[in-house]
C-alpha positions in Angstrom: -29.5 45.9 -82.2 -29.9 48.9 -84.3 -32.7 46.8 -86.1 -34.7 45.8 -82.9 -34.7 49.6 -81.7 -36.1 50.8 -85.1 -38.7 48.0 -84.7 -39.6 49.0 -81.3 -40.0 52.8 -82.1 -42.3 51.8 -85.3 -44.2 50.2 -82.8 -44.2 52.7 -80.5 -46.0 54.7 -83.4 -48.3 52.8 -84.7 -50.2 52.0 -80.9 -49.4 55.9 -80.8 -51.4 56.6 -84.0 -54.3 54.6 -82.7 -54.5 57.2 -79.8 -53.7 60.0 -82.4 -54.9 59.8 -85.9 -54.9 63.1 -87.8 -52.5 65.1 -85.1 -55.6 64.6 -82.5 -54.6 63.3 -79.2 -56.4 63.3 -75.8 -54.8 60.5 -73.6 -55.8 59.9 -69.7 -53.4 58.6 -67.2 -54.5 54.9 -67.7 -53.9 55.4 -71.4 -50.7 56.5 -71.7 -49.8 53.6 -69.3 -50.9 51.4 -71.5 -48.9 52.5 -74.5 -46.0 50.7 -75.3 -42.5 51.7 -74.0 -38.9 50.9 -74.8 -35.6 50.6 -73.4 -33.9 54.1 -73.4 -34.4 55.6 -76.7 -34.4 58.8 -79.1 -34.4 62.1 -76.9 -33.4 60.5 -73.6 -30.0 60.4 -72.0 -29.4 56.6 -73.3 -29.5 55.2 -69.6 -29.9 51.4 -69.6 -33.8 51.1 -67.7 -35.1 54.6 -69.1 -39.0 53.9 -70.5 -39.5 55.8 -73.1 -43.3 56.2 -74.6 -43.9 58.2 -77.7 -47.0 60.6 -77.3 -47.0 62.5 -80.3 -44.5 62.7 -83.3 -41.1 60.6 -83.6 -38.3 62.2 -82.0 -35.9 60.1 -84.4 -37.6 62.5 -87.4 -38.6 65.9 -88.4 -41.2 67.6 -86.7 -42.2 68.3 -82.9 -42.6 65.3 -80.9 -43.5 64.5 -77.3 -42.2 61.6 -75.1 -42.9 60.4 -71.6 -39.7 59.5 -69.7 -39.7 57.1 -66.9 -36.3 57.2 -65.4 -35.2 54.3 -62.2 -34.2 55.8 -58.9 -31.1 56.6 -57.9 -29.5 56.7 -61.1 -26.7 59.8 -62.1 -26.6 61.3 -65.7 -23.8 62.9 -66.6 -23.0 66.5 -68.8 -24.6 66.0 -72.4 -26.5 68.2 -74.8 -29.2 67.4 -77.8 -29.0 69.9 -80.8 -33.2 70.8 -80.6 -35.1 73.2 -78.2 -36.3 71.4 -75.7 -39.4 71.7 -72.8 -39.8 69.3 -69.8 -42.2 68.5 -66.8 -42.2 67.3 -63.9 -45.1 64.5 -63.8 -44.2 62.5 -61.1 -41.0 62.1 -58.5 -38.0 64.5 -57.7 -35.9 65.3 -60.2 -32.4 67.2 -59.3 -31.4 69.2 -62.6 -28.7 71.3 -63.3 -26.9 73.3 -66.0 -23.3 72.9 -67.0 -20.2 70.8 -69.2 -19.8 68.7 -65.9 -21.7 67.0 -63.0 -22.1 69.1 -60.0 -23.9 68.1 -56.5 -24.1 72.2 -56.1 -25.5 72.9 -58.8 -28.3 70.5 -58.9 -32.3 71.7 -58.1 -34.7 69.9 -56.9 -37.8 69.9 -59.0 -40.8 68.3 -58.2 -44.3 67.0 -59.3 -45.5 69.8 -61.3 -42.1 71.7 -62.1 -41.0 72.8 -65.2 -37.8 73.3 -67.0 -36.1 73.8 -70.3 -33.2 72.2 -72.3 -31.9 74.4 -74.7 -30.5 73.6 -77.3 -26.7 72.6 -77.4 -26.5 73.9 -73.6 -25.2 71.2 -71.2 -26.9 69.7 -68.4 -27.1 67.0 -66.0 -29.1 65.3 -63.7 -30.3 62.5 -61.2 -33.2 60.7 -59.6 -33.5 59.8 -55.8 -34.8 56.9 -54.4 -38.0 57.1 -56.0 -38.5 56.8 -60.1 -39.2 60.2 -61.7 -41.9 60.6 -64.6 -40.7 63.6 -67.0 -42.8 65.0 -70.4 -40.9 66.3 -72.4 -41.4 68.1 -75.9 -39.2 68.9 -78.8 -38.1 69.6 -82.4 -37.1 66.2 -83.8 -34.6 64.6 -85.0 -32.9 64.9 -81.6 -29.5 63.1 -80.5 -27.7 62.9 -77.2 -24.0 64.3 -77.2 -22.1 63.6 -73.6 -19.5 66.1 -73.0 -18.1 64.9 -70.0 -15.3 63.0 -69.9 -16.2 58.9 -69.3 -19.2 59.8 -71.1 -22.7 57.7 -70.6 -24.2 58.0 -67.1 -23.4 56.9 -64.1 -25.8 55.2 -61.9 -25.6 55.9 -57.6 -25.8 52.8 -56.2 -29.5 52.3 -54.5 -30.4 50.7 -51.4 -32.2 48.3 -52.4 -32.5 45.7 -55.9 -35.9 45.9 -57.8 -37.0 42.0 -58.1 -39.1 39.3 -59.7 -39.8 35.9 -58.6 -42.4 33.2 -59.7 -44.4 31.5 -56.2 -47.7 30.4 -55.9 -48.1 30.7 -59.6 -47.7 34.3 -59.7 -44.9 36.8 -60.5 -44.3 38.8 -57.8 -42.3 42.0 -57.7 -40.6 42.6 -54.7 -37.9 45.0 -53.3 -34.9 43.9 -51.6 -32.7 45.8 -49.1 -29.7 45.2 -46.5 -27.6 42.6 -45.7 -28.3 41.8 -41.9 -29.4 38.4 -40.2 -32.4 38.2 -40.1 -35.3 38.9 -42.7 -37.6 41.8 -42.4 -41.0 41.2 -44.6 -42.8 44.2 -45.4 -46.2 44.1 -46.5 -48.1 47.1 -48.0 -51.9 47.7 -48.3 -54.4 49.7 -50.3 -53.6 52.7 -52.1 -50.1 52.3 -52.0 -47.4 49.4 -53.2 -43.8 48.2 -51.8 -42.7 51.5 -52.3 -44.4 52.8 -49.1 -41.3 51.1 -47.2 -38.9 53.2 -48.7 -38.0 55.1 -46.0 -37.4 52.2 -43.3 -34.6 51.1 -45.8 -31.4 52.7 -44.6 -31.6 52.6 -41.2 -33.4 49.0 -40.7 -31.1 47.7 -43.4 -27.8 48.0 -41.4 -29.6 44.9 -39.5 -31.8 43.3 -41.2 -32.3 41.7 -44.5 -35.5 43.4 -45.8 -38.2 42.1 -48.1 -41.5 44.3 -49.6 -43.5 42.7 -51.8 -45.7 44.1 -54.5 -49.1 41.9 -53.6 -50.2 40.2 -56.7 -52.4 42.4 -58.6 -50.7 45.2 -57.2 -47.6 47.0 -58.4 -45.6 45.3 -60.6 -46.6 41.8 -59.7 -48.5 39.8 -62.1 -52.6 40.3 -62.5 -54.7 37.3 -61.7 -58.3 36.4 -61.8 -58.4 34.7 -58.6 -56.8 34.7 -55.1 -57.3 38.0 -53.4 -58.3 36.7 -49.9 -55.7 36.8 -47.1 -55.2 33.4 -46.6 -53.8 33.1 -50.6 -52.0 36.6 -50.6 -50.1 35.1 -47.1 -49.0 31.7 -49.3 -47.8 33.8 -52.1 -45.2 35.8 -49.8 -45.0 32.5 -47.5 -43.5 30.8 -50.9 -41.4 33.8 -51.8 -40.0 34.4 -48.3 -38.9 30.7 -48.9 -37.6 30.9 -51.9 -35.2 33.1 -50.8 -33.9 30.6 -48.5 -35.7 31.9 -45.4 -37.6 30.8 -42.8 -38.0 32.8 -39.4 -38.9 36.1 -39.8 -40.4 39.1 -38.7 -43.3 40.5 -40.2 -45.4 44.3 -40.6 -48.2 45.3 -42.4 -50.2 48.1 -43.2 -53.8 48.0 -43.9 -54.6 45.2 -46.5 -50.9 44.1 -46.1 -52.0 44.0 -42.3 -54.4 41.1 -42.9 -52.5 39.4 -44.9 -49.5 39.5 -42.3 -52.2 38.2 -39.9 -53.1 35.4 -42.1 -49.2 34.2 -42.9 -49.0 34.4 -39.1 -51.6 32.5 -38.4 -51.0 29.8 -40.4 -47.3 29.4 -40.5 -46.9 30.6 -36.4 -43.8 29.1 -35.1 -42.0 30.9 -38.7 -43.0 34.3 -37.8 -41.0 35.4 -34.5 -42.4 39.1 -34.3 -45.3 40.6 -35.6 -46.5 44.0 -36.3 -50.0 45.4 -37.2 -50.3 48.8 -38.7 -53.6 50.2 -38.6 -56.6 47.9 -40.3 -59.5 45.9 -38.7 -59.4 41.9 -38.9 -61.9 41.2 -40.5 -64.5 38.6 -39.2 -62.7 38.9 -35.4 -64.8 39.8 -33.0 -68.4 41.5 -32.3 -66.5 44.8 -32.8 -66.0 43.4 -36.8 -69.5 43.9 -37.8 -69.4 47.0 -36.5 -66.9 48.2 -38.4 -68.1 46.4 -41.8 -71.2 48.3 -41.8 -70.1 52.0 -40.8 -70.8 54.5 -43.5 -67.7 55.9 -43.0 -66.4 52.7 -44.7 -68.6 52.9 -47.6 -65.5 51.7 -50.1 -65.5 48.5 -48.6 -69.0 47.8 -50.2 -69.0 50.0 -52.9 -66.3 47.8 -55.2 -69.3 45.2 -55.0 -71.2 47.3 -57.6 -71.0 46.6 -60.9 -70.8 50.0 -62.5 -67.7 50.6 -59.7 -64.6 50.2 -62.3 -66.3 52.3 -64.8 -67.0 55.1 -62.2 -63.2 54.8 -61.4 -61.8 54.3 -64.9 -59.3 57.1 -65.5 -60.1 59.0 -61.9 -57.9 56.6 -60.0 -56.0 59.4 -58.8 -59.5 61.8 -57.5 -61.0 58.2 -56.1 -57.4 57.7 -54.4 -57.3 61.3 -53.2 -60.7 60.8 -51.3 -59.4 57.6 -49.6 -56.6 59.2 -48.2 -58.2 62.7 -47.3 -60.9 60.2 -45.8 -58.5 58.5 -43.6 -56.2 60.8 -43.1 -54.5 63.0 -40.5 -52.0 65.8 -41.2 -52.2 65.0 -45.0 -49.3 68.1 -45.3 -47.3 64.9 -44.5 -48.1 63.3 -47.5 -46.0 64.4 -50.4 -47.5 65.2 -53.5 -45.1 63.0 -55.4 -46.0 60.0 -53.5 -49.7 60.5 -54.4 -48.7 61.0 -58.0 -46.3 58.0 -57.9 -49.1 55.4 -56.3 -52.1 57.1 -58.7 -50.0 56.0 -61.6 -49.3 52.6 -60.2 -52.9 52.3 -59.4 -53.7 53.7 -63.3 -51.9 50.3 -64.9 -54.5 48.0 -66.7 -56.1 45.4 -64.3 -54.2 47.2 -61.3 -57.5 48.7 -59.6 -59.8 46.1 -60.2 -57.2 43.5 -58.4 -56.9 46.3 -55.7 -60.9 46.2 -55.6 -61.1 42.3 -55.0 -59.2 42.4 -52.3 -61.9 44.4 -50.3 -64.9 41.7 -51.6 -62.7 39.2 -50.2 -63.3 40.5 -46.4 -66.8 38.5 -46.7 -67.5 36.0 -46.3 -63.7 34.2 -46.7 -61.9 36.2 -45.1 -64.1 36.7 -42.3 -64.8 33.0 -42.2 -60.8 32.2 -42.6 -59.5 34.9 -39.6 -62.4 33.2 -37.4 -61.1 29.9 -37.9 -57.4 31.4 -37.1 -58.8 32.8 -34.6 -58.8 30.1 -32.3 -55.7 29.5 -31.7 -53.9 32.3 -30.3 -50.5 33.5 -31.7 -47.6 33.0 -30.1 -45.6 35.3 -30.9 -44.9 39.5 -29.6 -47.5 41.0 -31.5 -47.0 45.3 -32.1 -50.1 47.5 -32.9 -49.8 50.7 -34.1 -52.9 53.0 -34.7 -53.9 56.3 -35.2 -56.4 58.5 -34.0 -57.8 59.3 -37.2 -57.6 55.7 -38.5 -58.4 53.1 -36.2 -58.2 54.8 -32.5 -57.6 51.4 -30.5 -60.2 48.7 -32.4 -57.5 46.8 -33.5 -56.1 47.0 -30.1 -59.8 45.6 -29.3 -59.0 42.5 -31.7 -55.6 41.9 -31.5 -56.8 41.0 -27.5 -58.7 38.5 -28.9 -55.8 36.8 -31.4 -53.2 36.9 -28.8 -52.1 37.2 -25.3 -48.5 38.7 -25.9 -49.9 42.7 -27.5 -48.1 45.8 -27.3 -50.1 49.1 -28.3 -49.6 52.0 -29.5 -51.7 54.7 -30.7 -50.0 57.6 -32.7 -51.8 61.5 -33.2 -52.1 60.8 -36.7 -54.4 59.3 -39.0 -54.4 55.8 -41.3 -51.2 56.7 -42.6 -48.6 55.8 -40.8 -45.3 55.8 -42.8 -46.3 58.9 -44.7 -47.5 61.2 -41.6 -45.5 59.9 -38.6 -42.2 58.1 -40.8 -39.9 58.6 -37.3 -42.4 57.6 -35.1 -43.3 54.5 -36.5 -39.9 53.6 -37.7 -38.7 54.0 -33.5 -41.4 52.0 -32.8 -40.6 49.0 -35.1 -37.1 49.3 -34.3 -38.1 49.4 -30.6 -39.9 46.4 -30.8 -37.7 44.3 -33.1 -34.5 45.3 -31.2 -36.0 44.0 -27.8 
C-alpha cells in the first residue's frame, strides 16, 4: 500500500511539473481539474474519499507546498494536529471548523466560499462538511503529518442522506444519487447549469416517502462523456434503463429545464410507467406555434450560440462568468442563490468534456428533438401532469404547451425566476409534495 501511495504522489508531481516547471505556475479552474488526484494523502486528515491534488511542492518533503482538498459531504473529522504552519481557503462549499483537543458541535464556524483560516502548527482542530462537498486550498511548510489526539482517533463520518452511485445503462456510466427508503420511486432529473446536486434539498423531507433517484445526465456531472446521444429521446432511455435496473418500474417523475425535456420524452414514450409528472420551467421544444417563437427570441441567444464553432474556445476556462450570465439572465431574486452552489456547479461544469456535452444538448432541440416531441406529441399523456413556472423564466408558455401534450395539467406560476429549487426551495418542494401526495 505504502508503495502505491508513493507512486501516486510521484505522479501527482510529475503532471504537476508540466503545469509548473521552474517554480512558475498559473493554473485555471479547468486545469487544476484536470490534474491528477489521489485517495486522502500527505497534509489531509487521512479520511477515506478525500481528493487530494498537488499544486505546487510535495507536502511529503521539504519546502512549501500547496494542495487542493476535495473533501465528501457529510463527513466528521476528529481533533488532530500537523507539526507545519499552515494556511487554508475556502474554494468551494461550507466548511464548519473549529479549534480544540476534541470535537465540539459549539465550537464549530461556518466558513464559506471565499473564507479563510489558519492551522497552526501543533494546535488542534476539527472539522466537518454538510451535505455538499467542500473544496479547501491549503498551503504549508512540508514535510507535514497528521497526529489525532482524540481518543478513537481517525474520523468519523455523519451518516448522509443519500449514497453517491454508478451504474452502467444504455452504454454509459451514469452517476446518480440515491436517497430514502419509501415505496415508491421518485426520479429527479436536472438541467443546464446545474447537476443531481440541485435536488439536494428535497432529500429529507421527500425521503421519509419516497425512494428518490437524481441522475447526473450523461455528459454531465459525474456520468461518463460520450460523443453521441444528447437528444431527449436517448437521455430518457438512459435513465429509463437505470430506473430499471434498480428493479423499478412505476414512477413519478420531475424535471427542470433540459432535465424537463428529457422527463417529457421518458414520459412519452414509456406512458403507462410514469404515474405523475412534473415540469419545471423549460419550453418543449418543437410543440406548438408558440415553439418557434421561443427558438428565435434574442433573449435566448445561448440556444444558437453553442452552434458556433469558436463557442468552446470562447468558454474555455470562463465556465464560471458564461454560467454567471445564464443565471443572472434567467434569473429572479438571485440573493437566493448561494454563492457556494454557483462555485460548486462552475467547477462541475469546468471538468474536461463536461461543457461541450452540456453544449450538445441545446443543438439537439433542432431538428430531433423538435421532430421527436412532435411525433410524441400526438398522443396525449395520460397521466397528472404538474407545471411550475416563473415569472422571470417561463411566465405560463409551458402552461401554453403542456395544453397541447395533455388534457390532465395543473399550473402553477411562482414570483420567481428560472430557478426554481434555488429561489423558491419551500414553494416548490409544497408543490411537488402537494401533488404527489394527492
Amino acid at each position: 500500500m505504502k508503495t502505491l501511495f508513493n507512486t501516486a504522489l510521484i505522479i501527482v508531481a510529475i503532471t504537476s511539473l508540466a503545469y509548473a516547471q521552474e517554480g512558475r505556475a498559473r493554473l485555471s479552474p479547468s486545469e487544476i481539474n484536470s490534474l491528477a488526484s489521489i485517495n486522502a494523502g500527505a497534509g489531509t486528515s487521512g479520511v477515506n474519499g478525500i481528493q487530494t491534488r498537488m499544486l505546487k511542492g510535495d507536502a511529503s518533503k521539504p519546502g512549501s507546498y500547496t494542495i487542493q482538498l476535495t473533501i465528501p459531504a457529510n463527513v466528521r473529522i476528529q481533533a488532530h494536529t500537523h507539526p507545519d504552519d499552515r494556511v487554508a481557503t475556502v474554494i468551494s462549499g461550507t466548511w464548519y471548523i473549529g479549534y480544540g483537543a476534541k470535537f465540539d458541535e459549539a465550537k464549530l464556524k461556518a466558513l464559506t466560499a471565499g473564507s479563510f483560516y489558519t492551522e497552526p502548527p501543533g494546535v488542534a482542530h476539527f472539522a466537518k462538511t454538510g451535505n455538499e462537498p467542500v473544496v479547501l486550498q491549503i498551503t504549508g511548510n512540508g514535510p507535514t503529518g497528521t497526529d489525532y489526539i482524540e481518543a478513537g482517533a481517525a474520523s468519523v463520518p455523519a451518516k448522509p442522506n443519500y449514497e453517491s452511485l454508478f451504474a452502467n445503462v444504455n452504454g454509459v456510466r451514469i452517476h446518480y444519487l440515491k436517497s430514502g427508503n419509501g415505496k415508491t420511486p421518485l426520479v429527479l432529473i436536472h438541467g443546464f447549469g446545474d447537476d443531481a446536486r440541485m435536488w439536494l434539498p428535497l432529500f429529507a423531507d421527500f425521503g421519509k416517502d419516497y425512494t428518490i433517484i437524481a441522475p447526473d445526465l450523461r455528459g454531465l456531472g459525474q456520468s461518463s462523456r460520450e460523443k453521441t446521444g444528447y437528444d431527449k429521446k436517448t437521455a430518457a432511455a438512459d435513465i429509463h434503463e437505470l430506473v430499471t435496473s434498480l428493479g423499478y418500474k412505476d414512477i413519478y417523475l420531475v424535471g427542470h429545464d433540459i432535465g424537463m425535456m428529457v422527463a417529457y420524452a421518458y414520459a412519452a414514450q414509456f406512458p403507462s410507467e410514469v404515474k405523475k409528472l412534473a415540469l419545471l420551467d423549460a419550453p418543449i421544444p418543437g410543440v406548438g406555434d408558440v415553439w418557434e417563437k421561443i427558438y428565435t427570441t434574442p433573449a435566448l441567444w445561448h440556444f444558437h450560440f453553442v452552434n458556433s464553432p469558436m463557442a468552446l474556445e470562447l468558454v474555455n476556462g470562463r465556465e464560471r462568468v458564461f454560467l454567471e450570465h445564464v443565471w443572472q439572465s434567467f434569473g429572479g431574486d438571485l440573493t437566493k442563490f448561494r454563492e457556494e452552489e454557483k462555485r460548486m456547479y462552475a467547477q462541475s461544469y469546468a471538468q474536461p468534456g463536461v461543457m461541450r456535452d452540456a453544449f450538445e444538448y441545446f443543438k439537439a432541440f433542432e431538428p430531433t428533438d423538435a421532430a421527436d416531441n412532435r411525433n410524441f406529441a400526438k398522443t396525449k399523456l395520460p397521466m397528472p401532469l404538474l407545471v411550475i413556472e416563473g415569472e422571470k423564466g417561463m411566465n405560463g408558455v409551458l402552461a401554453i404547451q403542456a395544453a397541447l401534450i395533455s388534457d390532465h395539467v395543473k399550473a402553477i406560476k411562482f414570483s420567481s425566476g428560472h430557478w426554481l429549487m434555488e429561489e423558491k426551495p419551500a414553494e416548490t418542494s409544497a408543490a411537488l409534495k402537494d401533488f404527489f401526495g394527492n
